[in-house]
N, C-alpha and C positions, 0 to 999 in steps of 0.2 A: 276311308278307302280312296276317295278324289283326290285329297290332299295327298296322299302317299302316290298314290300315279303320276300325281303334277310333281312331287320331289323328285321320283325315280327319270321321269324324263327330264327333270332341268338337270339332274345329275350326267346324264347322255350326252346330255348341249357342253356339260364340258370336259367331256372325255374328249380331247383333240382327236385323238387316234382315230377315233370311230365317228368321227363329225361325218366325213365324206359316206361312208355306206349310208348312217344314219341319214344324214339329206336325202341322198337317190332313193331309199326306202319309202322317206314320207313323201316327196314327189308322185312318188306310185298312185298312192295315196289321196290324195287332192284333186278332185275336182270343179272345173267349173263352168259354168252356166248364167246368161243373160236374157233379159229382155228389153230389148228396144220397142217404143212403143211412140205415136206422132196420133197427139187427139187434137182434133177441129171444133168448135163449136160457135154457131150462128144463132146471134137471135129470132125469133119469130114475128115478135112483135115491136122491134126498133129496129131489125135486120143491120145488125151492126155484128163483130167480130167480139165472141165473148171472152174466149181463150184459145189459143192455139200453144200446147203443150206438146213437149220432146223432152221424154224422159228415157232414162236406160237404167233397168233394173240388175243388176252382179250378182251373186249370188256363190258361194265360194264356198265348201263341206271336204274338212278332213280328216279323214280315219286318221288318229292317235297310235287306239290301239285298238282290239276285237271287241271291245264295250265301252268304248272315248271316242266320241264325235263333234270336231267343232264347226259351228253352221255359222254362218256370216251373210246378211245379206244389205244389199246398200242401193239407194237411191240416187240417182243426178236427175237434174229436172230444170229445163230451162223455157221459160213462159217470155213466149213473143208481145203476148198481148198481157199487162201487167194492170188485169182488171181484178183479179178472183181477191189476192194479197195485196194490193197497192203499196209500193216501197218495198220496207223491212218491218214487219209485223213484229210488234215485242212478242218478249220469249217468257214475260214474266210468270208465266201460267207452266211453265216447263222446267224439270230442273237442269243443274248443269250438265249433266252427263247425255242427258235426250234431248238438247237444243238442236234444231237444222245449222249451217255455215250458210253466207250466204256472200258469192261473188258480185256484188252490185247488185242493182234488184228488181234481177227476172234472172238469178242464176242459184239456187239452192241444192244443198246436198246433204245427207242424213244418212246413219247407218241406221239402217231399218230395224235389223233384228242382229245380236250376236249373243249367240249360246252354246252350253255344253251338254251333249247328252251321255249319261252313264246310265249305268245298271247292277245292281247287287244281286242277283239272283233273279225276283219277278219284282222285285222292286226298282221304280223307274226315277230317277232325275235330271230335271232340267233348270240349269241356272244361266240366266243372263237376261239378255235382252229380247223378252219374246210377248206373243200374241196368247193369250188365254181365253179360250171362249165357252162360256157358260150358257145355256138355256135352247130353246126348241123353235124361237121363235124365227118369222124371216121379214126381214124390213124394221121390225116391231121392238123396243128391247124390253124386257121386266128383269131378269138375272144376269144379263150380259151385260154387267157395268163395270166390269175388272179392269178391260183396260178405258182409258176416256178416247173422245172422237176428236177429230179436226175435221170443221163443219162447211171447211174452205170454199165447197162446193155442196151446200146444206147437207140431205142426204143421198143425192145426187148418183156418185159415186159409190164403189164397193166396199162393202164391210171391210173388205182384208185393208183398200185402203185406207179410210173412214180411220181404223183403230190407229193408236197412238201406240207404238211399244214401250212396255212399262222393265226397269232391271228387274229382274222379283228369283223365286226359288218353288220354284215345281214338283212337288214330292207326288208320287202314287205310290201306293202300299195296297198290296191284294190283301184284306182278311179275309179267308173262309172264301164268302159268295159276292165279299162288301170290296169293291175299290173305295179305297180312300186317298182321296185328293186333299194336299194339304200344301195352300202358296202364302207366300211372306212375300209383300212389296215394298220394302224401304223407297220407291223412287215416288219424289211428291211432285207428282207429273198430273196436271188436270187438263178440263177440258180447252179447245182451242175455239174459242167465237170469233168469227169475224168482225175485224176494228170498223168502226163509223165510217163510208166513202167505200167499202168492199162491194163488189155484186151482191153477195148473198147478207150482206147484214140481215141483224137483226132488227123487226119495226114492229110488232106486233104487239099489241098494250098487253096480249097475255104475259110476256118477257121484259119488256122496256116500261118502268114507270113513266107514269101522267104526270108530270108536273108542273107547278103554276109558273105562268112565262115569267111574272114579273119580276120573283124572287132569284137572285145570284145563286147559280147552283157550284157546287167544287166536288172532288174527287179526293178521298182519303186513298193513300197506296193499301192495296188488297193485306190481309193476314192471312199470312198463308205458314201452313206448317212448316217447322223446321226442322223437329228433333228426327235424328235419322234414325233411333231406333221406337220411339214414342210415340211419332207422327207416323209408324208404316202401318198396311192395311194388311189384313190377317183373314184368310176364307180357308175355309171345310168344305168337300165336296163330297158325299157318300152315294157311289151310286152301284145297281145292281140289277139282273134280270131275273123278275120273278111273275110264274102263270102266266107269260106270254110278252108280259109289259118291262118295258126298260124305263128304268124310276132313278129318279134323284133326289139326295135333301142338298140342299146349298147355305150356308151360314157366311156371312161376308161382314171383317165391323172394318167400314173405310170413310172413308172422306168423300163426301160428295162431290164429284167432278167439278159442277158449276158453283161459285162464288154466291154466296146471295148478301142481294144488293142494300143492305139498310139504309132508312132514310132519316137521319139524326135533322129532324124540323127544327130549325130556329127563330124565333121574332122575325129576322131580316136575312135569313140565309138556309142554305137546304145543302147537309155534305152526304154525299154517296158514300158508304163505308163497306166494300167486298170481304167477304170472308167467309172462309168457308167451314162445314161446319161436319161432322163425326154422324155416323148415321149406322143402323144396326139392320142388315139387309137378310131373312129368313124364309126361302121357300124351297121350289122343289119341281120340277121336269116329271112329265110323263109320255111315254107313247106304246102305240101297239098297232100291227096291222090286221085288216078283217078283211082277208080276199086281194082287193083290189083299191081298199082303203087303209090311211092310215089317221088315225085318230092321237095329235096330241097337242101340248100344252105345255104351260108353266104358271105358276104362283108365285106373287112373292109380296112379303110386309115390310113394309120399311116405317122406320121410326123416323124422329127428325127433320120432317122434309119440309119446305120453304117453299111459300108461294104469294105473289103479288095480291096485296088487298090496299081497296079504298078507301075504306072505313076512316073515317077524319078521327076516330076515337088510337086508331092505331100510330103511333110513334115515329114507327119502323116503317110505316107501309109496308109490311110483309106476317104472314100467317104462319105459326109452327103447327102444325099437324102430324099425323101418322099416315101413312098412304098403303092402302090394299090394291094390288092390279094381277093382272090377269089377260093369256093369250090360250085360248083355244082354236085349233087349226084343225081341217080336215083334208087330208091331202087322196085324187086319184090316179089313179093310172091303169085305169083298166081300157081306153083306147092308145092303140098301137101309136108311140113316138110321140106320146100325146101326156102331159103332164097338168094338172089343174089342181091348185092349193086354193081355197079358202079360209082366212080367219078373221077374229073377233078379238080384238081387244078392249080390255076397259080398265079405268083407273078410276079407283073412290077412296077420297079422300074422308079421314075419321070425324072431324071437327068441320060442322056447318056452320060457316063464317059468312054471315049476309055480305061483307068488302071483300067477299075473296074473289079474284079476277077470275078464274077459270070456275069451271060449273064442278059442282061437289061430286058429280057422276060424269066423266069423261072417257067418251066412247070413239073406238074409229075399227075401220073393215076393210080386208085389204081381200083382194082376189089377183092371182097368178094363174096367167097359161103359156105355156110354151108348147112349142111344135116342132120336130127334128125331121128334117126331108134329105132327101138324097143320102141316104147310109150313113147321115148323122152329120155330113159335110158342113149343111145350113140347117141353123136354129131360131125361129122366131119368137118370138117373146113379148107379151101384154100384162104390166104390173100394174095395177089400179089401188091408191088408197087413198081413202074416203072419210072424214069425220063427221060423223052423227051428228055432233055437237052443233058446228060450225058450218056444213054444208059446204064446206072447202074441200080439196084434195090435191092429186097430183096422178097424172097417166103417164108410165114409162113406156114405149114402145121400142122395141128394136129387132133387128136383123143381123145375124153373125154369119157369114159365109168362110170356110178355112179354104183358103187359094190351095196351101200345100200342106204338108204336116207340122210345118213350122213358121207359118205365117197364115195372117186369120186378118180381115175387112170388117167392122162392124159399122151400121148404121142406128141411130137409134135418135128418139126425140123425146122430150120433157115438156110434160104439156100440166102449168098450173092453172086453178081456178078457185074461183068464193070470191069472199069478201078481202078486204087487205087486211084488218085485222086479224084473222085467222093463220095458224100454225102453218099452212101451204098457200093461202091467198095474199099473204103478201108478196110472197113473187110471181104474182099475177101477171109481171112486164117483164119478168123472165124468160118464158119458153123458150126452147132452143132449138137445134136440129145441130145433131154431131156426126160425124166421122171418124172413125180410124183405124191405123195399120199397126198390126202386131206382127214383132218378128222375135223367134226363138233363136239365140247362138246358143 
């Protein structure tokens, strides 16, 4: 039925006679919408100039026809201060179709997302370039791996911007009581880590192997999938409201974002070998509310998963295991304008490897409050998350005031701590204090 919609209009486009109504029609038709946006940020603890960013976000939807939508959204982004990406960050981790352009380098531009929406009846599709979000969690991910992150700003930054859009094919199908959700992603698009000399690299022995100074180290080019229909990732989503609770199963078999780094040891030399590796991803969402609570979660088991060990018996320096995790949240609101999440997450890994870098039970707590004063105008906000493990964390603090209906002032700061080795302590000389102004055309 898409295909025959898309013939019958390319058939229109060449009707000469009826080009003109047809134009002034679809003009009708078209709308659109931006945001400009100018972010500041100051370190705390080198008090230096971290980033100061000016971007303007497009954003372009046209009715076709009564059940054809096509959404287009795009990105320009020009960084004054060229600390976050230094240069032109390779794209090797991206394919061709979802690379950024990049005018000299503090000037980037990306089509964010473009897709098509149709409908059969109650059956729903969307194909193109979009954001897929799976799981219950907030800050935390265990099911929301569909699409990968760009870490440009660790996790700093918001999910919507954080995600990478992936091409893929978005099916829902109502059975009976059962949505079914069914995506295909041919696009071998992974994660984005910050190059060595970025703000945010990575330094942490949990991620970066220990290696011995004295040995030559070298770098194999990554194996990264190529077959476009062989190498795509395929998920199931079943979900349904049943005695109160809104339930998920989820089935995902993809490629795990991150590369994992093999260490081919030699007599007199040590090659780095990235490649990434098929992973079988199975669990499942829950929530419900009780009053003024809402009580939920997610599950989920992953096969195949890679993690740094020291074990001088291991090869590789790395560990294949299975990994179990888990986020349960309690969310309330039962004081007026007043909103407080708490959860728990934790990750256990199957296989207790004495050389595995991270601890076989890995835990962290995150607590959210926000507060809405003046008829909602100004929103205050306190994100806390915490690892058990490590004693490290990170406190987000900020302040939104909306000037007008279409322009919004926010304030906010990024407060790390712990050790440097740890997941948030090593940008311990990070901290920052931000600014900025959003405006809606």
């Amino acid at each position: 039925m898409t295909l025959l919609r898309m013939f019958i209009l390319a058939g229109s486009l060449l009707n000469f006679s009826a080009l003109p109504a047809f134009a002034e029609n679809l003009m009708d038709n078209i709308s659109f919408s931006a945001i400009a946006k100018s972010e500041a940020s100051v370190g705390l603890t080198k008090s230096e100039l971290q980033k100061w960013d000016i971007s303007i976000r497009p954003e372009i939807t046209m009715d076709i026809s009564d059940d054809l939508r096509l959404t287009a959204i795009g990105l320009g982004r020009l960084e004054t201060r060229d600390a976050l990406e230094p240069g032109r960050p390779g794209q090797s981790m991206r394919s061709s179709l979802s690379r950024r352009g990049y005018i000299g380098d503090r000037i980037d531009v990306e089509l964010r997302e473009f897709y098509l929406d149709t409908s059969f009846g109650d059956t729903y599709l969307r194909l193109g370039k979009q954001q897929i979000v799976w799981g219950q969690a907030d800050g935390l991910r265990v099911l929301d791996v569909v699409n990968p992150f760009n870490f440009r700003e660790f996790i700093l930054d918001d999910f919507e911007d954080r995600r990478i859009p992936l091409w893929a094919l978005n099916l829902e199908i109502p059975i009976s009581d059962i949505t079914a959700q069914l995506i295909w992603l041919p696009d071998q698009t992974y994660q984005q880590i910050p190059e060595p000399g970025a703000l945010y690299a990575i330094t942490s022995p949990r991620f970066v192997p220990a290696l011995p100074q004295n040995i030559p180290v070298s770098f194999s080019p990554a194996q990264k999938p190529g077959n476009f229909f062989a190498d795509s990732d395929v998920g199931l989503r079943l979900s349904t409201f049943m005695g109160g609770w809104d339930l998920t199963l989820n089935y995902l078999y993809h490629y795990q974002d991150n590369a994992v780094l093999f260490q081919n040891k030699g007599p007199d030399n040590i090659i780095l070998s990235p490649e990434y590796k098929r992973s079988h991803l199975i669990g499942g969402t829950f929530s419900n509310a009780f009053g003024s609570f809402t009580l939920r979660g997610e599950i989920g088991y992953a096969t195949g998963r890679y993690f740094l060990s020291n074990d001088p018996a291991s090869r590789f320096g790395v560990q294949n295991t299975d990994e179990i995790s888990y986020v349960l949240g309690l969310d309330y609101t039962g004081i007026k304008d007043m909103f407080i999440s708490a959860q728990l997450f934790q990750s256990l890994v199957t296989d207790d490897d004495p050389g595995m870098v991270r601890d076989r039970l890995d835990s962290q707590s995150t607590l959210l409050i926000e507060r809405n004063f003046m008829n909602d105008s100004l929103k205050a906000s306190v994100l806390l998350i915490h690892s058990l493990n490590d004693g490290d964390g990170l406190a987000q603090l900020g302040v939104e005031y909306d000037l007008y209906d279409n322009m919004s002032v926010k304030i906010s700061a990024d407060i790390f701590y712990g050790h440097r080795h740890g997941l948030f302590g090593q940008f311990s000389a990070n901290d920052r204090l931000s600014i900025s102004f959003e405006i809606g055309i």
